[in-house]
PyMOL Python script that loads the backbone (N, CA, C, O; Angstrom):
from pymol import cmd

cmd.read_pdbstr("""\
ATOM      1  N   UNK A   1       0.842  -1.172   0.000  1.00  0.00           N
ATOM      2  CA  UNK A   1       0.000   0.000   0.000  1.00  0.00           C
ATOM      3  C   UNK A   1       0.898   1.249   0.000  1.00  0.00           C
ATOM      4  O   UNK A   1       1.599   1.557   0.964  1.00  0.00           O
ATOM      5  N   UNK A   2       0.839   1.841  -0.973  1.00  0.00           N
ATOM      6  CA  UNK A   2       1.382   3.839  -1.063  1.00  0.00           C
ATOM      7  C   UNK A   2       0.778   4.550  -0.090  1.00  0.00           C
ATOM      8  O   UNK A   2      -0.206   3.950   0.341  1.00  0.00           O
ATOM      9  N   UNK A   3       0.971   5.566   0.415  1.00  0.00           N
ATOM     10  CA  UNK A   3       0.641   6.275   1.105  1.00  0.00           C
ATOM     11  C   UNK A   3       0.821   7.679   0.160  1.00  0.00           C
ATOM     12  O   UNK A   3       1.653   7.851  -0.730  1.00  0.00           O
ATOM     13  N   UNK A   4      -0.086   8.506   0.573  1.00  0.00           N
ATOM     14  CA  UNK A   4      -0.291   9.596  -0.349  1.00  0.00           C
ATOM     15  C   UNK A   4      -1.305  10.670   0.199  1.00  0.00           C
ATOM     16  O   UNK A   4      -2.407  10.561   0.737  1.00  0.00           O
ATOM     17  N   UNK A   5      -0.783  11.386  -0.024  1.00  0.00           N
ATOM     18  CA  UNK A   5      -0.668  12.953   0.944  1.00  0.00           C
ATOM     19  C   UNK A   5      -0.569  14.376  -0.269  1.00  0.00           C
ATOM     20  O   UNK A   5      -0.363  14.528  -1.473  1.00  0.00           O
ATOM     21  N   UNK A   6      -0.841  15.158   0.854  1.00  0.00           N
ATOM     22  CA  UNK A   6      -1.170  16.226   0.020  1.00  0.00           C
ATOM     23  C   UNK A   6       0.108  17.063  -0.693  1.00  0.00           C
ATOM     24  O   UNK A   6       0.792  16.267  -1.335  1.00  0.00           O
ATOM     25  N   UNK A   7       0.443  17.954  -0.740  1.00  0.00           N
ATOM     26  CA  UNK A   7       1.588  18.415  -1.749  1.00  0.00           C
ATOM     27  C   UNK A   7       2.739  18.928  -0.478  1.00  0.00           C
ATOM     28  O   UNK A   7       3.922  18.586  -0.461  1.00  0.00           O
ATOM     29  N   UNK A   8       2.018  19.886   0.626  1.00  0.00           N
ATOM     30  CA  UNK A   8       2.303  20.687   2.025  1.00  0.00           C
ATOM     31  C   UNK A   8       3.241  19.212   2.379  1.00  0.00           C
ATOM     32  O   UNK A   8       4.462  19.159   2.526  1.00  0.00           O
ATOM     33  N   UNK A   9       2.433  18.278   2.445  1.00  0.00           N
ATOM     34  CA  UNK A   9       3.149  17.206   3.422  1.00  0.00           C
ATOM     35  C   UNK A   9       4.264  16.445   2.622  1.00  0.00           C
ATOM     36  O   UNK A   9       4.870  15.668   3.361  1.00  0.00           O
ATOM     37  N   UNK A  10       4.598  16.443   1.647  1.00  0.00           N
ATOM     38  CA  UNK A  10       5.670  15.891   0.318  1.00  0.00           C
ATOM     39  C   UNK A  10       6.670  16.623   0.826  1.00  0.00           C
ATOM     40  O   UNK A  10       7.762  16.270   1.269  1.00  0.00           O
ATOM     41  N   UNK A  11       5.886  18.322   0.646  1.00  0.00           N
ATOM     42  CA  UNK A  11       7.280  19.162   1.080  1.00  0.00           C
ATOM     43  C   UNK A  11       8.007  19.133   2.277  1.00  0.00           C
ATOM     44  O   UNK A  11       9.235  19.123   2.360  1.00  0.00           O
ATOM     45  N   UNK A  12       7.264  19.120   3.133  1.00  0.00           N
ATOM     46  CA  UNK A  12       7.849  18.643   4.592  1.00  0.00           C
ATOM     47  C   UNK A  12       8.356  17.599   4.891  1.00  0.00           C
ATOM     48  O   UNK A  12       9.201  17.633   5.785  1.00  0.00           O
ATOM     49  N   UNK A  13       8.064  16.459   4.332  1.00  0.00           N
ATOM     50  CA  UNK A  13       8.517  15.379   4.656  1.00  0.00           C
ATOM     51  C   UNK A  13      10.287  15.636   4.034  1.00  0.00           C
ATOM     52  O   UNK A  13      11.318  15.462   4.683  1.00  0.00           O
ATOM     53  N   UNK A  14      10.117  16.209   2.227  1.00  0.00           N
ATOM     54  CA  UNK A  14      11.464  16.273   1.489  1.00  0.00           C
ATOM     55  C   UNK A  14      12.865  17.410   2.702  1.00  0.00           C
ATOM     56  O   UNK A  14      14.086  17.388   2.858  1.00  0.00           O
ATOM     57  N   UNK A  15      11.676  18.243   3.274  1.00  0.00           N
ATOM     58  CA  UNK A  15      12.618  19.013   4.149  1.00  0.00           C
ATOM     59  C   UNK A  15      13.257  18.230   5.158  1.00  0.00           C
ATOM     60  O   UNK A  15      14.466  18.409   5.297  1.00  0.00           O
ATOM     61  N   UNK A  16      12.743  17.483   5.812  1.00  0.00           N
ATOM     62  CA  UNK A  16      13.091  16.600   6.880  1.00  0.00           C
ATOM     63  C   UNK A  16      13.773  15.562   6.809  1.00  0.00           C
ATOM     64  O   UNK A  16      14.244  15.057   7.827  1.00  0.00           O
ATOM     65  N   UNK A  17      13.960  15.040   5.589  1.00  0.00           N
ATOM     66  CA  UNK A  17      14.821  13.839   4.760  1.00  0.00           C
ATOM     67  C   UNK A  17      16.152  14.406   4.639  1.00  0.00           C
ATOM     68  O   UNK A  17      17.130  13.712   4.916  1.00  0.00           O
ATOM     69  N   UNK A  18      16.335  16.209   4.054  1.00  0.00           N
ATOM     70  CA  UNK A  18      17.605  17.257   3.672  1.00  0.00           C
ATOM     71  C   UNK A  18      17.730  17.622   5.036  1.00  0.00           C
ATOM     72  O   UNK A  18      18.914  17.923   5.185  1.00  0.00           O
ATOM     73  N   UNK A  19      17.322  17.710   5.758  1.00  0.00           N
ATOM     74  CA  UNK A  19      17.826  18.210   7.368  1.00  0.00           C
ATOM     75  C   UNK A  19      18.898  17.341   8.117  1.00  0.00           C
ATOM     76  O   UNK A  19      20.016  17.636   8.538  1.00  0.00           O
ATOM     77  N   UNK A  20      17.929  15.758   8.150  1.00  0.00           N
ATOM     78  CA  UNK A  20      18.977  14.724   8.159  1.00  0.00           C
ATOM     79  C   UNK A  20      20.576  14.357   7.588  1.00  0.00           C
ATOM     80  O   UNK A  20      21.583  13.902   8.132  1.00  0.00           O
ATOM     81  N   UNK A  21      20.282  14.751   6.379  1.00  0.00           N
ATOM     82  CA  UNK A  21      21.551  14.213   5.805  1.00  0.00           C
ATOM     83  C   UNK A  21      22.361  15.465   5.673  1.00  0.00           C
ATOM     84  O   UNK A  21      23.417  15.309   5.060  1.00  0.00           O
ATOM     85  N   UNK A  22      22.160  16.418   6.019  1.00  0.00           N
ATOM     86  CA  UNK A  22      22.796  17.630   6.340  1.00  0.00           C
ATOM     87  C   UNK A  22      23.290  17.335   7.651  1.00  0.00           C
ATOM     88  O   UNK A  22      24.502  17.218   7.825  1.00  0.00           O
ATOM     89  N   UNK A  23      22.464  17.202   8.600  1.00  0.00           N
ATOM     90  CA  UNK A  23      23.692  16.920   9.847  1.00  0.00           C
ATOM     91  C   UNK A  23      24.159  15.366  10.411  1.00  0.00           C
ATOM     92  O   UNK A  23      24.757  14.959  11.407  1.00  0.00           O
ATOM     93  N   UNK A  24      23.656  14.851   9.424  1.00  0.00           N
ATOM     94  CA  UNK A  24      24.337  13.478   9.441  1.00  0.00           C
ATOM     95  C   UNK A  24      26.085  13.759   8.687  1.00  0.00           C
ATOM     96  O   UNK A  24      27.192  13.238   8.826  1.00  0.00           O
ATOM     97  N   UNK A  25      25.570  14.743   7.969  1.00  0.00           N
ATOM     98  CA  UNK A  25      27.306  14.466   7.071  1.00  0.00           C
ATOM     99  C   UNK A  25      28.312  15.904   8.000  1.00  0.00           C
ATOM    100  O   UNK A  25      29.542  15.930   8.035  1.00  0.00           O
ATOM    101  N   UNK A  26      27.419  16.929   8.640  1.00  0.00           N
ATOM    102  CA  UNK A  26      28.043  17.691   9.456  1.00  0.00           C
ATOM    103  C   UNK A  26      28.695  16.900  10.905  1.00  0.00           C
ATOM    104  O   UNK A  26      29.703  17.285  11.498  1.00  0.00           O
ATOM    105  N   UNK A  27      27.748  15.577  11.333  1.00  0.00           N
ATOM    106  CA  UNK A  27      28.511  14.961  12.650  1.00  0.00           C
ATOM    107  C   UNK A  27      30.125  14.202  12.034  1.00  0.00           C
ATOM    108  O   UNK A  27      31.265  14.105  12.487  1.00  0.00           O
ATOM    109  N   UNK A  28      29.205  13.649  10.393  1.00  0.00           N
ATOM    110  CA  UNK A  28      30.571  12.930   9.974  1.00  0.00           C
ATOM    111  C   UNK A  28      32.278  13.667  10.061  1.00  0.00           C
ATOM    112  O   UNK A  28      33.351  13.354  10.576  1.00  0.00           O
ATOM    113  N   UNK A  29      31.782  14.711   9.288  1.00  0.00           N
ATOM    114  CA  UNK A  29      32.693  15.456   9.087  1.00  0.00           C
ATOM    115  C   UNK A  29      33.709  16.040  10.582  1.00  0.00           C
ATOM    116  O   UNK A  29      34.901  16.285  10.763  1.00  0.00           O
ATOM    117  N   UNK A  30      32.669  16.068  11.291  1.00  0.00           N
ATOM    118  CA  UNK A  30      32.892  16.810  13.665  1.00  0.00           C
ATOM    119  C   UNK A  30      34.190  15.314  13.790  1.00  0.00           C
ATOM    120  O   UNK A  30      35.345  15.357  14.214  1.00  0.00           O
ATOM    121  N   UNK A  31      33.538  14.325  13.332  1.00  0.00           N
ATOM    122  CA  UNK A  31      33.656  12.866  13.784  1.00  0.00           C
ATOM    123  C   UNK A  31      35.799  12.509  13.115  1.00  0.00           C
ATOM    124  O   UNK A  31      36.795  12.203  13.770  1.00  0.00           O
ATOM    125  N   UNK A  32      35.655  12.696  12.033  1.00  0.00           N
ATOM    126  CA  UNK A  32      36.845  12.970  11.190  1.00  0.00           C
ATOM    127  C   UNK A  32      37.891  14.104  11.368  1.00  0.00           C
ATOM    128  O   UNK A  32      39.087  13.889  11.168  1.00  0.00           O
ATOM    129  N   UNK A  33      37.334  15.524  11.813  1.00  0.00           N
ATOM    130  CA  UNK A  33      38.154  16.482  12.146  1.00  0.00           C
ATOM    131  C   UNK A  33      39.137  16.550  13.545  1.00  0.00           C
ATOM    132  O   UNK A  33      40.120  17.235  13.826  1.00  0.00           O
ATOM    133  N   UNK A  34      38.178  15.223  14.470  1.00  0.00           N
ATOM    134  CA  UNK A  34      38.726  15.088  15.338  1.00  0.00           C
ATOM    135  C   UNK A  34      39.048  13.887  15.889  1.00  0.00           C
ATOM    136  O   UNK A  34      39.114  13.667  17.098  1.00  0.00           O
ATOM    137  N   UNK A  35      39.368  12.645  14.492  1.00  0.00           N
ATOM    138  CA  UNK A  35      40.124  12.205  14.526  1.00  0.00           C
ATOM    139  C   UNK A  35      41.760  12.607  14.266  1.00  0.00           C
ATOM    140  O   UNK A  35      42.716  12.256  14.958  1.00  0.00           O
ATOM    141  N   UNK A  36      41.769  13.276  13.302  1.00  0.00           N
ATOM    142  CA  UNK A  36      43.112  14.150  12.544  1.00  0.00           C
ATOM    143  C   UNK A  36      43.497  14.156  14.593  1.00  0.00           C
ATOM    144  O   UNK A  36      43.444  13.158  15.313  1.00  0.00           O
ATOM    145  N   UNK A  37      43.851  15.580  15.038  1.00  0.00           N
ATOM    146  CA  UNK A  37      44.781  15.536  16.381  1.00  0.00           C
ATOM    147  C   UNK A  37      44.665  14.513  16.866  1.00  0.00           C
ATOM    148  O   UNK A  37      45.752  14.204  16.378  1.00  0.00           O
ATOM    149  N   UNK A  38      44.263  13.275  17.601  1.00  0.00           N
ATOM    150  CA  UNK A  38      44.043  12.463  18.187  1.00  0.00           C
ATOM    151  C   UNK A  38      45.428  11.148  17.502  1.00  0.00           C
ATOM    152  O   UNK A  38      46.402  10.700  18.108  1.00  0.00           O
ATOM    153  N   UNK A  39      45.051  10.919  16.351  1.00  0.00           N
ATOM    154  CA  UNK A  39      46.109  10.148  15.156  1.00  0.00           C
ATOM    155  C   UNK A  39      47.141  10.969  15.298  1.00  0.00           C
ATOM    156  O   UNK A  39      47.987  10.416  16.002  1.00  0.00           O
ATOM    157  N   UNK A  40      47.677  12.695  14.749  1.00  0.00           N
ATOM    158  CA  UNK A  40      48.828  12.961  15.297  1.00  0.00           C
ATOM    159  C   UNK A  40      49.376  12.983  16.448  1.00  0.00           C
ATOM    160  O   UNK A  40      50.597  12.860  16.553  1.00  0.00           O
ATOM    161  N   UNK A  41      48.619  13.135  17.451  1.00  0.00           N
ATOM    162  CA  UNK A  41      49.463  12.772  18.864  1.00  0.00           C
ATOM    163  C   UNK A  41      49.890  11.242  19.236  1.00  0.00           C
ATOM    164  O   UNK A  41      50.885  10.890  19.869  1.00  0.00           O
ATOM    165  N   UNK A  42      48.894  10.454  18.686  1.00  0.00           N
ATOM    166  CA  UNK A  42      49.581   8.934  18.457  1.00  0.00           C
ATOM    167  C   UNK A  42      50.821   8.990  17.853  1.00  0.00           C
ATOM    168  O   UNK A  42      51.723   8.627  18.608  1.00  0.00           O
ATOM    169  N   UNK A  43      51.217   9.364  16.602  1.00  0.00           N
ATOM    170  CA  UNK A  43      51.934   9.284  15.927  1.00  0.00           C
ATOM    171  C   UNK A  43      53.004  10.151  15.970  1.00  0.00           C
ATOM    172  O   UNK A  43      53.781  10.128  15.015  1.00  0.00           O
ATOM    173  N   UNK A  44      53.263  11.146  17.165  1.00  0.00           N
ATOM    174  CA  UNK A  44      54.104  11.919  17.303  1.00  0.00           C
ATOM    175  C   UNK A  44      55.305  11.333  17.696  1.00  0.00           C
ATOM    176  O   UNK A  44      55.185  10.415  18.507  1.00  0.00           O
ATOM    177  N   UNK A  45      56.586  11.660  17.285  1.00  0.00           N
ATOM    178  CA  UNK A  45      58.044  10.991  18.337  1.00  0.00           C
ATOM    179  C   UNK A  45      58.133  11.754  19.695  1.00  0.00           C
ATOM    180  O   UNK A  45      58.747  11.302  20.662  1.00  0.00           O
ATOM    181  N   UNK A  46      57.538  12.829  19.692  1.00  0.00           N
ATOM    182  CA  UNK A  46      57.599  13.608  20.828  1.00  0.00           C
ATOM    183  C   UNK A  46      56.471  13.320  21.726  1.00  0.00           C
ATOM    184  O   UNK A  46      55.396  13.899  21.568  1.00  0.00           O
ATOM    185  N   UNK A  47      56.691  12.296  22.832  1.00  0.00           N
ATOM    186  CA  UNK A  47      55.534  12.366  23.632  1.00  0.00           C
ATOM    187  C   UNK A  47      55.691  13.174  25.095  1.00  0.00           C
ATOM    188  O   UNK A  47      55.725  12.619  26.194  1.00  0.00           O
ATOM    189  N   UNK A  48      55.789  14.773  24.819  1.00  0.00           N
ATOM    190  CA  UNK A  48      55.936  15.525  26.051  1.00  0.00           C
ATOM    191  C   UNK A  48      54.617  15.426  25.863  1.00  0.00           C
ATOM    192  O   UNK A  48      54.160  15.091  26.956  1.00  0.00           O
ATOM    193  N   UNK A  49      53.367  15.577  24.745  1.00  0.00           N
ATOM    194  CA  UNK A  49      52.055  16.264  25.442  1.00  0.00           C
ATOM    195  C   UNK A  49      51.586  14.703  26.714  1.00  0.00           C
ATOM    196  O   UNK A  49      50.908  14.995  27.699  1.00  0.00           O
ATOM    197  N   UNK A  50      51.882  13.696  26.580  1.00  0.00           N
ATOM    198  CA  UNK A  50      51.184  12.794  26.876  1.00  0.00           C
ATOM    199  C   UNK A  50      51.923  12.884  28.650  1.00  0.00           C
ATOM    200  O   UNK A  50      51.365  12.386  29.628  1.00  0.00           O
ATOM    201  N   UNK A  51      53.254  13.631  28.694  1.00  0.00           N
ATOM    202  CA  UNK A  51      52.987  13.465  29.842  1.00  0.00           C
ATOM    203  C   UNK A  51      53.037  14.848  30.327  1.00  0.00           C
ATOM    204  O   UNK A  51      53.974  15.125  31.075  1.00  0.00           O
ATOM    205  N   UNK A  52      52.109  15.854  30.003  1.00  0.00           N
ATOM    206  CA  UNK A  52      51.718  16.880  30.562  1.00  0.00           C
ATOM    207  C   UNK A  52      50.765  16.886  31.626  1.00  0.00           C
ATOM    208  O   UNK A  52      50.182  15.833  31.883  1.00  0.00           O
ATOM    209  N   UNK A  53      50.569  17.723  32.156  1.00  0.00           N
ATOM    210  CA  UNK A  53      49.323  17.810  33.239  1.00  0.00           C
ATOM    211  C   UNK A  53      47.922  17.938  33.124  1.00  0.00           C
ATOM    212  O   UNK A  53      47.004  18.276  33.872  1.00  0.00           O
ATOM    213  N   UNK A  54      48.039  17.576  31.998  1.00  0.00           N
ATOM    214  CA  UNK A  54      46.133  17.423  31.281  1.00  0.00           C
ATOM    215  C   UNK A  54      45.427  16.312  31.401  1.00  0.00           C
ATOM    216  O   UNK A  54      44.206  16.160  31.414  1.00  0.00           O
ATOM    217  N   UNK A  55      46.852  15.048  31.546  1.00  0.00           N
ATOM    218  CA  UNK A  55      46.422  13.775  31.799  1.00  0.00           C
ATOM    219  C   UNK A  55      46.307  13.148  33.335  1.00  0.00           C
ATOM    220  O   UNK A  55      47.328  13.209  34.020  1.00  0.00           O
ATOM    221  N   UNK A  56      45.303  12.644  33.818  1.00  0.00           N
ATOM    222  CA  UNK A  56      44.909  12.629  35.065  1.00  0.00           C
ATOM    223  C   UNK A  56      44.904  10.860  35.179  1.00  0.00           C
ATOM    224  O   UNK A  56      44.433  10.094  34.339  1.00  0.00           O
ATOM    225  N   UNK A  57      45.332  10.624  36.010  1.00  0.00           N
ATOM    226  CA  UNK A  57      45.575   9.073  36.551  1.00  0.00           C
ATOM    227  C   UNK A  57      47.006   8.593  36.095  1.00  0.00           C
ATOM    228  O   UNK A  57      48.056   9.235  36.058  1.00  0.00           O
ATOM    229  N   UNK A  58      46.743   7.235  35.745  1.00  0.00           N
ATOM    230  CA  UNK A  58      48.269   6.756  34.982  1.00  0.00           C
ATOM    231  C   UNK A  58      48.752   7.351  33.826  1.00  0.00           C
ATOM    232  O   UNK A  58      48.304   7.262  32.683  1.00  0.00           O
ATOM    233  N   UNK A  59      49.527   7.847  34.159  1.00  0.00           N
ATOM    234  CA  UNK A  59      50.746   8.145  32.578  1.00  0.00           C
ATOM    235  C   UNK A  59      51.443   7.681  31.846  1.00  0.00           C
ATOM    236  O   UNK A  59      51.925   8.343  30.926  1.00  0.00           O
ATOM    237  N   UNK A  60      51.726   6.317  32.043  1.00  0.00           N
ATOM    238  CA  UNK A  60      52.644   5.226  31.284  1.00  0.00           C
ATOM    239  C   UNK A  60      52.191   5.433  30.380  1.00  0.00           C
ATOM    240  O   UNK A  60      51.035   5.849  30.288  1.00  0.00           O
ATOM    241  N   UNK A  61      53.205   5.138  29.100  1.00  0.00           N
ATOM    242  CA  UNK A  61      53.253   5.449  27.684  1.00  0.00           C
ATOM    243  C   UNK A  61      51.794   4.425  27.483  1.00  0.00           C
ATOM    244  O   UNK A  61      50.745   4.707  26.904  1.00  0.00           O
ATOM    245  N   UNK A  62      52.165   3.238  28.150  1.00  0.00           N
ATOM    246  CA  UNK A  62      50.877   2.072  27.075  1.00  0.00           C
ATOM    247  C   UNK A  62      49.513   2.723  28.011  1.00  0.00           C
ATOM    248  O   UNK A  62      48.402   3.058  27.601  1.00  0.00           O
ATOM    249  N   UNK A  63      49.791   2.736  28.702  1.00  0.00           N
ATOM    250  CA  UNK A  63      47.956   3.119  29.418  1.00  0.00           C
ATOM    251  C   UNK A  63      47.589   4.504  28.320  1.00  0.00           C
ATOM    252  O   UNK A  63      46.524   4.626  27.715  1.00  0.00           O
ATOM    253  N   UNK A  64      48.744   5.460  28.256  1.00  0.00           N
ATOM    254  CA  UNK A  64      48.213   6.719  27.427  1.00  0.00           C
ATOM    255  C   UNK A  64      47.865   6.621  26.026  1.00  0.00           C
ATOM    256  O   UNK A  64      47.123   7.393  25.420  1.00  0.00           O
ATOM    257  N   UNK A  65      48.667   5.260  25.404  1.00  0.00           N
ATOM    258  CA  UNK A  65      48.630   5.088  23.940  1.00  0.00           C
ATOM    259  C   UNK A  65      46.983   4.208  24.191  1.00  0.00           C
ATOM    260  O   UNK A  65      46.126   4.266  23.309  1.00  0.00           O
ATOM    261  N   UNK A  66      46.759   3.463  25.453  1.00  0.00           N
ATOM    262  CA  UNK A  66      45.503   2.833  24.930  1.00  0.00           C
ATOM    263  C   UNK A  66      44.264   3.657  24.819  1.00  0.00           C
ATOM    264  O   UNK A  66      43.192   3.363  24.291  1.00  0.00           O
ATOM    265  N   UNK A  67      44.764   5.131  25.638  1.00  0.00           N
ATOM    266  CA  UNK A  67      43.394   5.845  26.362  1.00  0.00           C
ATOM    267  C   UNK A  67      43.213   6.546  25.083  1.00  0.00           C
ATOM    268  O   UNK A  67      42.021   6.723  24.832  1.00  0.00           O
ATOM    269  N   UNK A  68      44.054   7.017  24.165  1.00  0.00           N
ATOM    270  CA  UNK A  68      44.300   7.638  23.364  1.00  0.00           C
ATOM    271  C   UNK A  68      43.321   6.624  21.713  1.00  0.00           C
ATOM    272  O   UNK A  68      42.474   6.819  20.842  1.00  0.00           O
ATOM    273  N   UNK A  69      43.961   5.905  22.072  1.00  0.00           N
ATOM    274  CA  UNK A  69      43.751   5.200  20.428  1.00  0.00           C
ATOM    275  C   UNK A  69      42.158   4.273  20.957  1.00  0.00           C
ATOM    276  O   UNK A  69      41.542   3.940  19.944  1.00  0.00           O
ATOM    277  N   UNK A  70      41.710   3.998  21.772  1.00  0.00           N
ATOM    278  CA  UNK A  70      40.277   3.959  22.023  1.00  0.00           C
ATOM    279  C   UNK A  70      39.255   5.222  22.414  1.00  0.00           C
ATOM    280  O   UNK A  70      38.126   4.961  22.831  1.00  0.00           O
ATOM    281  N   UNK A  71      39.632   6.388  22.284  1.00  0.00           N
ATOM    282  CA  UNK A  71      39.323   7.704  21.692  1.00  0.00           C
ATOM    283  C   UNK A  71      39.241   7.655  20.062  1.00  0.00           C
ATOM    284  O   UNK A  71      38.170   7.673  19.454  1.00  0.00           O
ATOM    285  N   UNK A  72      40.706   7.581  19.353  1.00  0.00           N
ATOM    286  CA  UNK A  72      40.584   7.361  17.897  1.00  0.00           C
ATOM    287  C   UNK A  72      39.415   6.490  17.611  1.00  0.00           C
ATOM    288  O   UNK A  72      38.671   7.057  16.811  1.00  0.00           O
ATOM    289  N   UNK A  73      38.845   4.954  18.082  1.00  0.00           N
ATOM    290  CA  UNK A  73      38.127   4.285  17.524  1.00  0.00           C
ATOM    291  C   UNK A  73      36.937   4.563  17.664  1.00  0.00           C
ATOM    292  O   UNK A  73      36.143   4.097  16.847  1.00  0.00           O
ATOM    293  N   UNK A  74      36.467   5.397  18.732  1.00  0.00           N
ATOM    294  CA  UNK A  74      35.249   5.591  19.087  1.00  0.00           C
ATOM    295  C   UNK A  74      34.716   6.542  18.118  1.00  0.00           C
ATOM    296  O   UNK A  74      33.690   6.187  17.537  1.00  0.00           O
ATOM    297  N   UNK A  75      35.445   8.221  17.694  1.00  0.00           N
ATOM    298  CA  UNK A  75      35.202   8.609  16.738  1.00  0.00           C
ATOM    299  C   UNK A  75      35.148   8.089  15.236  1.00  0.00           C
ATOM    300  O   UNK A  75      34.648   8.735  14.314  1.00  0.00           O
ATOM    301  N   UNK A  76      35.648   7.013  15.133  1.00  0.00           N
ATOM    302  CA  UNK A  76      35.855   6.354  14.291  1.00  0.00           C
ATOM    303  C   UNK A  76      34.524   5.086  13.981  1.00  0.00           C
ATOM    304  O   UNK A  76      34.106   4.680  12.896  1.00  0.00           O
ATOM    305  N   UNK A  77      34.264   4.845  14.849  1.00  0.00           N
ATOM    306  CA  UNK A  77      32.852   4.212  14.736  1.00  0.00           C
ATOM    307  C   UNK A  77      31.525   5.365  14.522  1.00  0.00           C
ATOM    308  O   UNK A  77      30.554   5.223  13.779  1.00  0.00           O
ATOM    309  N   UNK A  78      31.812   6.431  15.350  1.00  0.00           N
ATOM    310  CA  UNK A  78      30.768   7.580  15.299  1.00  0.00           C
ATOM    311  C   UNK A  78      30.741   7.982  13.606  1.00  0.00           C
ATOM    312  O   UNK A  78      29.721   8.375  13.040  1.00  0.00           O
ATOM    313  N   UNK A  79      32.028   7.803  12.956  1.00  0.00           N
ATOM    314  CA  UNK A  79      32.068   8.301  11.650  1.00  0.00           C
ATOM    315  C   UNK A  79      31.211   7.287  10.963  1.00  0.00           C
ATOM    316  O   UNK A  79      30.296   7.680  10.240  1.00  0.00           O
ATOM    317  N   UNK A  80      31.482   5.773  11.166  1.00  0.00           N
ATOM    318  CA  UNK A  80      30.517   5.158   9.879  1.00  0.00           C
ATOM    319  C   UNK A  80      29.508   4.856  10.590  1.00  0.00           C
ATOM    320  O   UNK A  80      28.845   4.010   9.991  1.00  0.00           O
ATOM    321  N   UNK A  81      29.055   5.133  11.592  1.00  0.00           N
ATOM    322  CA  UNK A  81      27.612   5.458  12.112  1.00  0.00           C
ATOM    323  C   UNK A  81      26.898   6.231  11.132  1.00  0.00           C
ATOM    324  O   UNK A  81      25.942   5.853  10.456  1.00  0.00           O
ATOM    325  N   UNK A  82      27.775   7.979  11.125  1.00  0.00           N
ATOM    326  CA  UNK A  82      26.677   8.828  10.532  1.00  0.00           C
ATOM    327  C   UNK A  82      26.750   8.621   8.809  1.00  0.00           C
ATOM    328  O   UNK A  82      26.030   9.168   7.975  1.00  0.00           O
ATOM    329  N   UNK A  83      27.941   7.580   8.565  1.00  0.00           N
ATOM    330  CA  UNK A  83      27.364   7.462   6.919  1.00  0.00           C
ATOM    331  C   UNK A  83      26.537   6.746   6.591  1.00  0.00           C
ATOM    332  O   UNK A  83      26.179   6.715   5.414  1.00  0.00           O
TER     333      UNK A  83
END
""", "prot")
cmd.dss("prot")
cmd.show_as("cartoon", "prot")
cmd.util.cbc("prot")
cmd.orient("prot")
């Protein structure tokens, strides 16, 4: 069975379909921009930021590389979420 509606409600519905995928591809994009720093601080030879005073609990390189790179994946799932 079609469903079928008046012209008002086509349009609204088409608005609400473009709203979606407008901030579906704006989270993608949030999701990706902040992977970028996250991957360079992994990948830095210089790990003074990791043991700066921003980081609270353990500081060992592997606890910071895990806290760090399960950050990377999470945005990283959030990304092919919103595609």
């Amino acid at each position: 069975m079609i469903l079928q509606g008046d012209r008002s409600n086509i349009g609204t519905s088409l608005g609400v379909i473009s709203s979606n995928i407008s901030a579906a591809t704006f989270l993608a994009s949030v999701s990706l921009t902040l992977c970028s720093p996250i991957g360079a601080w992994i990948s830095s030879t210089n790990n003074n930021f990791f043991a700066s005073d921003l980081v609270y609990g353990d500081t060992r390189p592997t606890t910071l590389s895990i806290r760090y790179i399960s950050l990377l994946i999470c945005f990283l799932l959030a990304f092919s979420c919103f595609i």
